[in-house]
C-alpha positions as MATLAB code, in Angstrom:
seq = 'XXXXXXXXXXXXXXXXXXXXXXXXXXXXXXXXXXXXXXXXXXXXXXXXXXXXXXXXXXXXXXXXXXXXXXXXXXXXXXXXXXXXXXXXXXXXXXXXXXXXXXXXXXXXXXXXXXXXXXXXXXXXXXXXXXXXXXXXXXXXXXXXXXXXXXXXXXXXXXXXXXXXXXXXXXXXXXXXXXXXXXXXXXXXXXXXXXXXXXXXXXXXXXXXXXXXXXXXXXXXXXXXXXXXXXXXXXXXXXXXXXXXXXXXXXXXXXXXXXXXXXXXXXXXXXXXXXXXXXXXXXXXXXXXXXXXXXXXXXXXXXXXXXXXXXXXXXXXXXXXXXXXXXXXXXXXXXXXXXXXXXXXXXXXXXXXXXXXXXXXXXXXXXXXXXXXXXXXXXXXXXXXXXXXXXXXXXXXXXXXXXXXXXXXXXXXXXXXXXXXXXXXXXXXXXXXXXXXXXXXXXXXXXXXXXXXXXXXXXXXXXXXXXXXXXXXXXXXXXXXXXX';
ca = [
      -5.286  -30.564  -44.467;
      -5.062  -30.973  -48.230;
      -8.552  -31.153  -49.935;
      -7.311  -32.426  -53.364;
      -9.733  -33.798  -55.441;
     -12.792  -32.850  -53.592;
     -15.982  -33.299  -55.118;
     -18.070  -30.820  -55.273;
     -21.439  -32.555  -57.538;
     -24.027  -29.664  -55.862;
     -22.230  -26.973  -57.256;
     -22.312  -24.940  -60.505;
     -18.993  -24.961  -62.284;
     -20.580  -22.203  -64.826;
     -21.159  -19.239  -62.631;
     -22.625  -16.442  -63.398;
     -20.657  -14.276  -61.817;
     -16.899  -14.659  -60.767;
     -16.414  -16.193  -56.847;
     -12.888  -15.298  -57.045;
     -10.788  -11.792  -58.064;
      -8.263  -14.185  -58.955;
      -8.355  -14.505  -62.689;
      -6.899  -17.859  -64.722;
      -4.292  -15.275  -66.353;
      -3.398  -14.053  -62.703;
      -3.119  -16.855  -61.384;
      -1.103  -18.826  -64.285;
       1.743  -15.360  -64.340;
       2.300  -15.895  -59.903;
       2.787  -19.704  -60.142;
       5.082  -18.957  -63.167;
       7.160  -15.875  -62.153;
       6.203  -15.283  -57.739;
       9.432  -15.866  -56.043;
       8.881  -19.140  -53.114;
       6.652  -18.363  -50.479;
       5.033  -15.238  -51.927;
       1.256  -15.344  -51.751;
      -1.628  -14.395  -54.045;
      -4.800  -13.292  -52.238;
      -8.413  -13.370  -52.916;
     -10.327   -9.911  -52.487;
     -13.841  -11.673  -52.283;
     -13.157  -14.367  -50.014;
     -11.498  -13.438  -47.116;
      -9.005  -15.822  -45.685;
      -8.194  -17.663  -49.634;
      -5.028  -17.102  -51.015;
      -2.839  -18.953  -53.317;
       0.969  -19.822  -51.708;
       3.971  -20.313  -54.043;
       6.306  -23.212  -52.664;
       9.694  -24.491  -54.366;
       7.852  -27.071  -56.520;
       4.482  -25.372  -57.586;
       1.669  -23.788  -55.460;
      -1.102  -24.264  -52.653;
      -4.311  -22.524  -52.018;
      -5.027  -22.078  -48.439;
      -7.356  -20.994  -46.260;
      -7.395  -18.712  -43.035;
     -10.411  -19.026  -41.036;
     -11.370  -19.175  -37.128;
     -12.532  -22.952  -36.085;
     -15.147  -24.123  -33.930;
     -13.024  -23.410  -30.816;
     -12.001  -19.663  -31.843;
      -8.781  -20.352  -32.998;
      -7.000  -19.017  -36.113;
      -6.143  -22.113  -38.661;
      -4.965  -22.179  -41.793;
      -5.239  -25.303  -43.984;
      -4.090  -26.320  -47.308;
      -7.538  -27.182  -49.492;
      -6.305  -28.322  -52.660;
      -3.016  -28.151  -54.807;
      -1.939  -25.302  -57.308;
      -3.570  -27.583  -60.004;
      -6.677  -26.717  -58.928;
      -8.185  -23.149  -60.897;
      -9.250  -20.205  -59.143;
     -12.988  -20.793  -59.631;
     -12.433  -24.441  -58.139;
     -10.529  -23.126  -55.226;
     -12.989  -20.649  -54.040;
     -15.693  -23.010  -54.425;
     -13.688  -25.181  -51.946;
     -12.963  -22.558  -49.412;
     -16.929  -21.330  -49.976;
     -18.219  -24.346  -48.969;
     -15.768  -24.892  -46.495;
     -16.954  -21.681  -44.569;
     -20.633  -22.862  -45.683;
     -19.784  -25.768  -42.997;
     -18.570  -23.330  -40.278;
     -21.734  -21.113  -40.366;
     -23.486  -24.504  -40.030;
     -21.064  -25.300  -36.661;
     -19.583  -28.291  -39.045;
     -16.083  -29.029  -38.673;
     -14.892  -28.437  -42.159;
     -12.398  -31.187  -41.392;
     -14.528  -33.820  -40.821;
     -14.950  -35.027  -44.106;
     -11.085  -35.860  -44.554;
     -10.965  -37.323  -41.249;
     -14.013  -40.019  -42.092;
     -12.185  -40.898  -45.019;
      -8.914  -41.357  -43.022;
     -10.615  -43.339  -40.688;
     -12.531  -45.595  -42.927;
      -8.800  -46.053  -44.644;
      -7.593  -47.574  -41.365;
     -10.216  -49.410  -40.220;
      -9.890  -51.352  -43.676;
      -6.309  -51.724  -43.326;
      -5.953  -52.940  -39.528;
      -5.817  -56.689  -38.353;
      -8.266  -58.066  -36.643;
      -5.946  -58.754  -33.352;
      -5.942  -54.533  -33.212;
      -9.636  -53.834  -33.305;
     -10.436  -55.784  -30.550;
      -9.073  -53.171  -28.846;
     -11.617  -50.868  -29.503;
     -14.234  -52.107  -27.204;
     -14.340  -49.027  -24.228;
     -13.968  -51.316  -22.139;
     -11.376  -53.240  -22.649;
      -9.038  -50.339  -23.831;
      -9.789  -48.639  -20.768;
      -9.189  -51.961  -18.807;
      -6.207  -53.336  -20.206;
      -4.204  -50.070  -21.647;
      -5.236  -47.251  -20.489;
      -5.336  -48.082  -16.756;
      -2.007  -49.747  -16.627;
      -0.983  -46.540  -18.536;
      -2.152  -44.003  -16.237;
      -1.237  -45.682  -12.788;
       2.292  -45.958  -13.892;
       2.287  -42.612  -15.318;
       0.059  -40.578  -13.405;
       0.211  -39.594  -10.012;
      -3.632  -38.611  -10.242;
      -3.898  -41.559  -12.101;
      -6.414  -43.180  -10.260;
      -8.640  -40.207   -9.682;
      -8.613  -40.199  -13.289;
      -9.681  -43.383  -13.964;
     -12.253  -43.392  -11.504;
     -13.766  -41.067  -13.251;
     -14.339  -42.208  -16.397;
     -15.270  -45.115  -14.725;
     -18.146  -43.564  -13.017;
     -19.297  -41.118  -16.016;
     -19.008  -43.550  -18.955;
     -19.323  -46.565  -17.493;
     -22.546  -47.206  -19.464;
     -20.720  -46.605  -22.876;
     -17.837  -49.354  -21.992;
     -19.758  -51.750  -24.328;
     -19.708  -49.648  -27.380;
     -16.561  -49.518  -29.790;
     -14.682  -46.186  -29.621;
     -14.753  -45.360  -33.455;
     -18.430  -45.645  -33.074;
     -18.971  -42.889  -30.263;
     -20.706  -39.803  -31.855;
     -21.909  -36.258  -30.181;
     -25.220  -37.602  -29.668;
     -23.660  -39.793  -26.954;
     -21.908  -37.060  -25.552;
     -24.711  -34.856  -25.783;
     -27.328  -37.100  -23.784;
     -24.484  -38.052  -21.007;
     -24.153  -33.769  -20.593;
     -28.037  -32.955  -19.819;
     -28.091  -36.248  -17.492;
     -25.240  -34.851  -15.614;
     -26.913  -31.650  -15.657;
     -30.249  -32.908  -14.433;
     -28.871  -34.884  -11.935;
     -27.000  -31.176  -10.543;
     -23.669  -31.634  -11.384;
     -21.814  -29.026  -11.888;
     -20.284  -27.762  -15.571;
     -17.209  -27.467  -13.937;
     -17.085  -31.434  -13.123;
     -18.716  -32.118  -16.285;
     -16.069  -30.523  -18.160;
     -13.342  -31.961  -16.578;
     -14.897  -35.344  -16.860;
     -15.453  -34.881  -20.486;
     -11.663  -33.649  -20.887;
     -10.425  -37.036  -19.121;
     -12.769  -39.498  -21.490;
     -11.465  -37.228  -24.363;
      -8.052  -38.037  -23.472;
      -8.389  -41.388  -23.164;
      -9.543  -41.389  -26.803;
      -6.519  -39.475  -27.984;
      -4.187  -41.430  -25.910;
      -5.876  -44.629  -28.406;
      -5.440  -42.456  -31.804;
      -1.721  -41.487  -30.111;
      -0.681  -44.234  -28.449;
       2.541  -42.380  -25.748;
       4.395  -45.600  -26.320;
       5.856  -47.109  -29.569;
       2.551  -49.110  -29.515;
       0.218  -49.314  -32.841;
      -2.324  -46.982  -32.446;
      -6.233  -48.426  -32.368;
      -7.857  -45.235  -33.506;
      -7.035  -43.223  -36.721;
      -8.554  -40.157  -35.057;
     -10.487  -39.192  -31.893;
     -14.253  -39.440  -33.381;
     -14.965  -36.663  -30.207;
     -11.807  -34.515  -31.797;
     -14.771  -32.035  -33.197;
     -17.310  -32.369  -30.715;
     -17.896  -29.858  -27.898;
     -20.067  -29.499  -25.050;
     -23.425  -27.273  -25.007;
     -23.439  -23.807  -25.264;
     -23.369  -21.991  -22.065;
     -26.927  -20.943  -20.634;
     -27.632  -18.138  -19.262;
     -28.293  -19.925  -15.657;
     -24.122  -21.418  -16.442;
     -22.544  -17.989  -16.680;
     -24.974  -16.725  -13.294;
     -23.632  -19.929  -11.455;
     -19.945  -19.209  -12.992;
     -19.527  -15.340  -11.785;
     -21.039  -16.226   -8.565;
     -18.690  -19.129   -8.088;
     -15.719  -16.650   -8.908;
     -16.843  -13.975   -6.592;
     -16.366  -16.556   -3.834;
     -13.145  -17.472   -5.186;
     -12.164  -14.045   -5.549;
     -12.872  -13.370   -1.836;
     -10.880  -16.490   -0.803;
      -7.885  -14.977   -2.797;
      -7.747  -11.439   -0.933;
      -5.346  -11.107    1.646;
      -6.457  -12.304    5.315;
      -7.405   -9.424    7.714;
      -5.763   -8.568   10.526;
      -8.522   -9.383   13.060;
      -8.658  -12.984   11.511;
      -4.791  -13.278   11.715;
      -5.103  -12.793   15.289;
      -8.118  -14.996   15.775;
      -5.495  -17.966   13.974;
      -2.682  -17.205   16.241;
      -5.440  -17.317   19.005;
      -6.545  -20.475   17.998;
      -2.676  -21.942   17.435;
      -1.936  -21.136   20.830;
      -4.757  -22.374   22.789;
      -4.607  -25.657   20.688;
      -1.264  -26.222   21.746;
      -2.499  -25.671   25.543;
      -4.705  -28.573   24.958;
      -2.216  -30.740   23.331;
      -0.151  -29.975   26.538;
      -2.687  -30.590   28.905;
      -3.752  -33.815   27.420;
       0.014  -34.933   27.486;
       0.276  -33.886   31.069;
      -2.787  -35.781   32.248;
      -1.405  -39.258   30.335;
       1.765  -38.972   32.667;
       0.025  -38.363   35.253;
      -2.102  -41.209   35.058;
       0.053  -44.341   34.224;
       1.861  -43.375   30.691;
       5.210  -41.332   32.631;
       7.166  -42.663   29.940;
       5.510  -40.265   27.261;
       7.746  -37.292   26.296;
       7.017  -34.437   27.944;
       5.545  -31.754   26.374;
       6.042  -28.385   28.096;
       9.277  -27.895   27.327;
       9.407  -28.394   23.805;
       8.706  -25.804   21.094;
       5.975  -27.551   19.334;
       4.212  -29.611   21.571;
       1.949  -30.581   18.312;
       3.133  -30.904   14.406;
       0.258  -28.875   13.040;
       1.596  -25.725   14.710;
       4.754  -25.951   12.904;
       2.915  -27.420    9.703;
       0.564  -24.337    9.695;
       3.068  -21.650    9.975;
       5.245  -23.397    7.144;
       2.195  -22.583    4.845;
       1.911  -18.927    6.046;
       5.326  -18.671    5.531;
       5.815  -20.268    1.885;
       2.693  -20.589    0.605;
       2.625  -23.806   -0.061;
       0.373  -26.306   -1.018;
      -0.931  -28.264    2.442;
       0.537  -31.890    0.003;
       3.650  -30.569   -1.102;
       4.038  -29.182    3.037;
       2.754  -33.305    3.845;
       5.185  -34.785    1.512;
       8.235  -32.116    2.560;
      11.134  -34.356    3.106;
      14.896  -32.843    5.087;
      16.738  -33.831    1.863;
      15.032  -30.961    0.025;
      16.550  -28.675    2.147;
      20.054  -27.930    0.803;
      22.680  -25.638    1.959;
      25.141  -23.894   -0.435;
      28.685  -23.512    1.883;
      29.745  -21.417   -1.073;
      27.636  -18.835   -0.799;
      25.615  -19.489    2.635;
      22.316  -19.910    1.164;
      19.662  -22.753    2.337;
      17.127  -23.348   -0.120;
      14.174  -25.509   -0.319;
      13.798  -27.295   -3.549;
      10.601  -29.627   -4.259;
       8.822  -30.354   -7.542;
       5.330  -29.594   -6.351;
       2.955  -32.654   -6.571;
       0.608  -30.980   -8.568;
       2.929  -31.088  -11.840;
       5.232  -34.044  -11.198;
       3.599  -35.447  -13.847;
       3.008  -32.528  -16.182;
       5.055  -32.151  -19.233;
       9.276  -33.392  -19.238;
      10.581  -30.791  -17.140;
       7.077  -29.367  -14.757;
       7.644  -26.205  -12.297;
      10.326  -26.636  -10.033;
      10.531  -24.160   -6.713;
      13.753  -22.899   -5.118;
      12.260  -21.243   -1.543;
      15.097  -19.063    0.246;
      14.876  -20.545    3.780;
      15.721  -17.511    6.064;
      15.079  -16.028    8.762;
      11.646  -16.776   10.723;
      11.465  -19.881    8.284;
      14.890  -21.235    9.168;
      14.226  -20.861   13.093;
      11.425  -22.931   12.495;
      12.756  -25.726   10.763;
      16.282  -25.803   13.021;
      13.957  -25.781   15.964;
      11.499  -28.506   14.435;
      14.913  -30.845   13.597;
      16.238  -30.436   16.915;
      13.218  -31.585   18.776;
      13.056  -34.928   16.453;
      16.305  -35.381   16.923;
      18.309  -33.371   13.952;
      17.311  -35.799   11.147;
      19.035  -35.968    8.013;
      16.727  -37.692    6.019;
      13.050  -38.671    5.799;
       9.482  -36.854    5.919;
       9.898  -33.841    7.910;
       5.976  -34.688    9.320;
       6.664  -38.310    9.512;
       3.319  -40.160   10.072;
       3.123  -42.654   13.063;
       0.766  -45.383   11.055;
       3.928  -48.302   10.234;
       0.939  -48.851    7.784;
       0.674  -46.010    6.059;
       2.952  -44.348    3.245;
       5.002  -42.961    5.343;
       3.245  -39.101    5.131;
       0.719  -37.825    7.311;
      -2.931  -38.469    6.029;
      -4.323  -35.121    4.564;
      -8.062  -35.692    6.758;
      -5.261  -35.341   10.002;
      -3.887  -31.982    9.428;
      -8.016  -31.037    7.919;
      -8.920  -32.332   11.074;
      -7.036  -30.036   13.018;
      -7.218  -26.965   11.292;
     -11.268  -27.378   12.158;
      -9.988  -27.877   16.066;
      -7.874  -24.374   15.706;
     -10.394  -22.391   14.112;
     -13.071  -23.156   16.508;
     -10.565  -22.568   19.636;
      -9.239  -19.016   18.077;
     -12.701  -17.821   16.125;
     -11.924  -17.523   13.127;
     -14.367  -17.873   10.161;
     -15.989  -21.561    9.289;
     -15.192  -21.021    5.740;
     -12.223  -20.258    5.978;
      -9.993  -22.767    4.134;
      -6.341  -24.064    4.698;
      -5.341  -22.874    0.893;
      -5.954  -19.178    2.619;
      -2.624  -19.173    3.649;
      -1.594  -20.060   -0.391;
      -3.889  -16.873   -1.607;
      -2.231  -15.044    1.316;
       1.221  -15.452    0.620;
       0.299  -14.431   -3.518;
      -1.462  -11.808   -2.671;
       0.891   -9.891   -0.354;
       3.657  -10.624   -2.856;
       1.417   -8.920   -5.578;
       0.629   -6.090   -3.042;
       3.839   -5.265   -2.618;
       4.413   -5.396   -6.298;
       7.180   -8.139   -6.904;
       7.995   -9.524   -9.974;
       4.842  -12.160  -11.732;
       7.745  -14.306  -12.631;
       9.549  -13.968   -9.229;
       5.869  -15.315   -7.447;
       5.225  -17.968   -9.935;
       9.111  -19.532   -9.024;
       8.299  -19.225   -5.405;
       4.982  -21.283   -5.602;
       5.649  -23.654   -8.085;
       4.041  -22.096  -11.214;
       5.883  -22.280  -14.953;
       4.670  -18.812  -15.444;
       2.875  -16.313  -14.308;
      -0.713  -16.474  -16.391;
      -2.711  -17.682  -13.410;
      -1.327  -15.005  -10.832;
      -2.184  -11.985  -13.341;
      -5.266  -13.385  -14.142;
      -6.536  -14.028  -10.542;
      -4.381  -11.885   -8.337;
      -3.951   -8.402  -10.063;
      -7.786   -6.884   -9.331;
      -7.281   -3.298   -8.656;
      -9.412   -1.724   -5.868;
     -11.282    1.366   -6.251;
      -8.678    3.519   -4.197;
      -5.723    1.727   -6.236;
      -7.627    2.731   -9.532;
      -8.229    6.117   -8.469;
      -4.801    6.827   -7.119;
      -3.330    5.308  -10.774;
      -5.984    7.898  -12.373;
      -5.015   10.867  -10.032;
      -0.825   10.365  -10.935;
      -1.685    9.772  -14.688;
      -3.011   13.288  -14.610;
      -0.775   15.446  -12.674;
       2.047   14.348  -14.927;
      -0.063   15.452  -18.035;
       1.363   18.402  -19.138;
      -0.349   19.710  -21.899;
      -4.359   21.097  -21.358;
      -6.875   19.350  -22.955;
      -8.384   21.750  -26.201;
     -10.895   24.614  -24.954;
      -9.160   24.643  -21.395;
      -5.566   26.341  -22.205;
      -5.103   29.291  -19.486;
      -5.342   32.706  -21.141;
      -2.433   34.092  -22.188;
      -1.070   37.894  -20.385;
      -2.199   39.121  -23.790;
      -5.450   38.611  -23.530;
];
């Protein structure tokens, strides 16, 4: 971001001593005779250097921003002398010491530009409110899937600033909304999520999706960032991930057995119940004895110990995803998981091989319903419903089967997800092969949450390491026959 003409009125332009190693005769011979792109560094300012381009030169500046990450910006034009220039990209890292966005500056002026420029039909828009009211809702129902979680929770968080015009929001807002969020328990978790969700509103205003005219010139939270961590954040943090790292191991044997346990003594009951309706007035219901599944959460659970998949995408499973190649044999099951639907142009895709214990399932589950073609392979029975069955149903029932078989309270539905990864991992398949099977566009998440060594693991890794080390370390060689 070009800083051309920047006024610098507090500082000395007669220094005593030289800010730069760049001399005026230096500095005159590169933009005259350095071929394009060749650069001209500074040795007493780290990051400065002067860039040759086709038609002149550019200082810039390499420095890490407020977030960490590596930027380099253009600060002023190859007019501008060497002693000029460093001043520039001193004060500039003055401003970062000081946790100022050295960007800001530019970005008030663009702003101010705008506002001055728009009509007054625009900037009505830039009540919260209304923006969030008449665009952005329409905007994120039609586009979202989570669209309405979304909204209801900037609702619910910023509701009280829905008076206030966007371009006048400031970190002091933000600030006080954080340590009433925080003293009212909420987790930083929530809080930063909510805070990522009113910050994208604000961009979606300053970059409008559509061909509309945007209202903002910039996001006036673009630079502002949530509290430093306390030390109580990062004790709640590592104790939240050792509970999600022991939700991620593989399930035990013994607790295996207590779900199979539990699967088959709930389908007992379902049976029993069934037989006691016919028996008492309702003959015409279908009998259940003879059927493989006498309930659909049997076949529902063992689809997510099989696949791993998410309990919605399993709910919203349809018997047109499941395609058969006649070329080659093959079924497949091919979904976009709900989760990314509405991530990116082209989100994850999965291609599951349906074989074996999976395809006996399935055939066994479409003959009892009467081998349908089409439709919601767990149809749901409410005519006034979507047409899925209601995720609280198949929560419902998974409470029912772990109380029947004994198996752990806590133990969640997504085990059989973490399950499925983690025995893939254990038995050391390709990252990329497990992120295609569970609906991942790569495999960051399962290296980062899935590949913790145990102490035997480390120790046998350790043990081969040295037995194919060939050479003795110095001061251990074996003594030679000589000596």
């Amino acid at each position: 971001m070009p800083y051309n003409g920047y006024i610098l009125a507090t500082r000395s332009r007669n220094l005593r001593y030289s800010s730069t190693s760049i001399t005026v005769s230096r500095f005159d011979k590169f933009k005259t005779e350095a071929a394009d792109r060749k650069q001209l560094g500074c040795k007493k300012i780290p990051g400065l250097f002067l860039l040759k381009l086709k038609t002149g030169a550019a200082w810039r500046l390499r420095y890490s921003d407020l977030d960490g990450k590596r930027v380099t910006d253009t600060i002023a034009s190859g007019e501008v002398k060497p002693e000029q220039a460093a001043l520039i990209a001193l004060d500039i890292r003055a401003q970062l010491q000081k946790g100022i966005s050295p960007r800001t500056e530019a970005e008030t002026r663009k702003r101010v530009l705008y506002d001055s420029q728009k009509g007054a039909d625009n900037r009505e828009y830039l009540n919260i409110g209304r923006y969030f009211e008449e665009i952005y809702s329409p905007y994120q129902i039609t586009h979202r899937r989570t669209g309405k979680f979304i909204l209801n929770g900037i609702r619910n968080h910023y509701g009280h600033l829905f008076d206030k015009d966007m371009d006048t929001l400031t970190g002091a807002d933000i600030k006080a909304w954080f340590y009433d969020k925080q003293e009212k328990g909420l987790s930083r978790v929530t809080i930063t999520r909510e805070f990522r969700a009113f910050k994208a509103m604000l961009n979606h205003a300053a970059r409008p999706a559509d061909d509309s005219k945007p209202v903002l010139a910039i996001n006036p939270l673009s630079g502002v960032r949530l509290p430093e961590k306390t030390l109580a954040d990062r004790e709640t943090e590592d104790a939240s991930e050792k509970v999600a790292e022991k939700k991620r191991n593989i399930i035990p044997e013994s607790v295996k057995e207590q779900i199979r346990k539990g699967l088959d003594l709930f389908a007992d009951y379902i049976q029993t119940q069934r037989r006691n309706s016919r028996e008492h007035g309702k003959a015409h219901l279908t009998d259940l004895d003879d059927v493989d599944y006498p309930h659909w959460f049997i076949p529902f659970t063992h689809i997510a110990w099989l696949t791993g998949m998410r309990p919605g995408d399993i709910r919203n499973m349809r018997w047109e995803n499941i395609l058969h190649n006649r070329f080659n044999g093959q079924t497949l099951l091919n979904f976009t998981p709900s989760k990314t639907k509405d991530k990116g142009e082209s989100p994850a895709k999965v291609q599951f091989p349906v074989h074996g214990e999976l395809q006996d399932l399935l055939n066994k589950w479409r003959n009892q319903n009467g081998n349908p073609q089409s439709g919601h392979v767990f149809p749901s029975n409410n005519p006034r419903g979507s047409g899925i069955i209601d995720k609280k149903a198949y929560r419902r029932h998974w409470i029912r089967v772990k109380k029947m078989g004994g198996a752990p309270d806590d133990l969640d539905f997504y085990c059989f997800r973490h399950n499925f990864i983690s025995q893939l991992v254990l038995q050391g398949a390709p990252v990329l092969a497990i992120a295609r099977l569970v609906g991942h566009k790569d495999g960051t998440m399962i290296s980062r949450n899935y590949f913790h060594l145990g102490n035997q693991d480390a120790a046998d890794i350790v043990a081969k390491f040295s037995q194919q080390v060939s050479t003795p370390a110095p001061g251990l060689a074996e003594p030679s026959d000589s000596q």
